[in-house]
Phi, psi and omega in degrees: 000140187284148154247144182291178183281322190299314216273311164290007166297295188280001183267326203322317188295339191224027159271154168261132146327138167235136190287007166209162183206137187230126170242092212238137173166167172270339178277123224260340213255336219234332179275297192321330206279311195280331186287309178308324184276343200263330163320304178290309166333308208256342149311307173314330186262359154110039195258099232248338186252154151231136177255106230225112177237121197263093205267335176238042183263147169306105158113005191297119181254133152299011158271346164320317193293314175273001156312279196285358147298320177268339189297174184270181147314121178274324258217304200209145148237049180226147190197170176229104181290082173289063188274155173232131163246095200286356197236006186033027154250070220287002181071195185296278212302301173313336170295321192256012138245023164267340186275324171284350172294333205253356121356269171251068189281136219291160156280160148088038176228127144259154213233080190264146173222156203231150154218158205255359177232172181178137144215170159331346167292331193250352185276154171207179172333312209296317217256002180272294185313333176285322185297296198313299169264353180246239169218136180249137182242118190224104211280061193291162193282149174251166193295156149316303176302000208211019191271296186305330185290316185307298193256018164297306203290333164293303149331318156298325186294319176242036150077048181211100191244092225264155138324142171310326211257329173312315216294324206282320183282345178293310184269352157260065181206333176260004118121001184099349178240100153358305187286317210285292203288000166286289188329289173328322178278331197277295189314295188316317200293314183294336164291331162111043177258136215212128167104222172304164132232151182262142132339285199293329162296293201269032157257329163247037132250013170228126163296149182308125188244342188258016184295113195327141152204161178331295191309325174294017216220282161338278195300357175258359190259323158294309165300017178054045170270029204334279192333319181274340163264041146245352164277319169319280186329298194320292196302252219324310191284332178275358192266359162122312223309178197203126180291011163291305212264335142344274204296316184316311192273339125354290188262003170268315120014304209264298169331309185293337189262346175298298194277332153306328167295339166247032147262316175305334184265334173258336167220025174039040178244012184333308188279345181276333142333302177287324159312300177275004176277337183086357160306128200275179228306297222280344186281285194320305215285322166282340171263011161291316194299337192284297205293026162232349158259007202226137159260165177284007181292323167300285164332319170293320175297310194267334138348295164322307189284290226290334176296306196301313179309324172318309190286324171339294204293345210253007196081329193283031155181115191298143204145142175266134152312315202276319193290334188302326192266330162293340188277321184286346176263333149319284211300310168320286182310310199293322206025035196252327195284167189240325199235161190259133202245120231268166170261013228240095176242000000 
């Protein structure tokens, strides 16, 4: 059975060590917090060497692993085998060398492996076999309705105690992100802010963390958020933005995820694609997730549209752009549709 992060937080100081530990989830701030306290934990008990293994680096073989399980210690004798596996999909082989690690686990070794995505989806024999002799630890998203209570409670940890109505601007202003508002909770602490806060304190001392901008407007559409990149959008259009300076980055998005999506539908080789393209971790682990709901066939279609929002927006085609754009971003978040839905309304 999985444990939350709060529940492996609070056990960590009086658990007996387990020779294996998988800390897995998308939220990057709450798998870091728990990979990090079980780090120092196993420092304090002495295990003094870490061996930092990139499971998704190019050319990475999985006998690496048992290599360095059977080899001796140089340093201590006691170590921490640290893998990232960022897409929590180690494949055939990888699976069947975490299930003989966790089988016959080396002695005076522990084994953490962190990922940066997870669902039901992702469990086999290997992460049943990790439950079994280790800890499966799982940094599930926190709800929109539960934002607030996190971060009343963060707030509380250092000695900050915001008002309802500070607390709510404090929870629209991070936009729903878990990292901007940790930031935010850190600045206020490091300003020496100690007690009560007022609506009026905390509109002046955190910054807009939510201030629209393209990228937030990508990344909510990889998360499949409608509601939240069409409020982004809404923001981008009253702040002046103008859809011409839109669609390029848009449509480089939409373009990347076309050609991953027919390398995955023609040889299931996407992440190795990406991998020699050099994109780094944290893009593949959000553009796999998208390519397992979206085809390139979809992709290419809104490609199609978003060129028609152009000419729009330039005049060479009747039609409003901003709803046009909105349509194309239904679909992209929905990843389900098939068929083209015209943008000519």
């Amino acid at each position: 059975m999985s444990l939350s992060v709060d529940s492996f937080l609070n056990t960590l100081a009086k658990a007996p060590t387990k020779p294996v530990y998988l800390i897995a989830g998308a939220e990057a701030l709450l798998v870091q917090e728990a990979a990090d306290a079980l780090r120092l934990r196993l420092r304090e008990q002495g295990y003094s060497e870490r061996i930092v293994i990139d499971a998704d680096a190019g050319g990475f073989d999985w006998n690496d692993l048992h290599q360095h399980g059977a080899s001796m210690s140089l340093f201590a004798s006691l170590r921490l085998l640290d893998l990232r596996l960022p897409t929590g999909k180690p494949g055939k082989e990888g699976a069947q060398a975490l299930l003989e690690f966790c089988q016959a686990p080396p002695p005076d070794t522990v084994l953490l492996i962190t990922c940066q995505d997870w669902s039901n989806k992702h469990g086999g024999k290997w992460s049943e076999a990790i439950e079994q002799s280790g800890e499966l630890v799982v940094a599930w998203p926190i709800k929109p309705g539960e934002i607030g209570y996190w971060i009343s409670r963060r707030l509380s940890a250092k000695g900050i105690k915001a008002d309802a109505e500070a607390l709510q601007i404090l929870t629209a202003r991070v936009e729903g992100n878990l990292l901007a508002a940790n930031q935010e909770i850190d600045k206020l602490a490091m300003q020496g802010v100690q007690g009560a806060v007022t609506v009026a304190q905390m509109q002046q001392w955190v910054a807009d963390s939510s201030r629209f901008d393209v990228f937030k407007l990508i990344d909510a559409c990889y998360d499949r958020d409608f509601p939240r990149a069409s409020r982004i959008l809404r923001g981008l259009r009253a702040e002046g933005e103008q859809v011409p300076a839109l669609v390029p980055m848009i449509g480089k998005e939409l373009l990347n995820l076309a050609y991953y999506a027919r390398i995955q539908e023609e040889s299931r080789r996407a992440q190795s694609a990406m991998q020699a393209d050099k994109l780094w971790q944290t893009k593949q682990a959000q553009m796999l997730r998208m390519l397992d709901h979206g085809s390139c066939r979809l992709f290419e279609d809104l490609c199609g549209q978003l060129a028609d929002v152009d000419r729009m927006s330039k005049g060479r085609l009747g039609g409003d752009a901003w709803v046009s754009l909105e349509r194309v971003l239904a679909q992209w978040t929905d990843a389900k549709s098939r068929t083209r839905v015209s943008v000519c309304a």
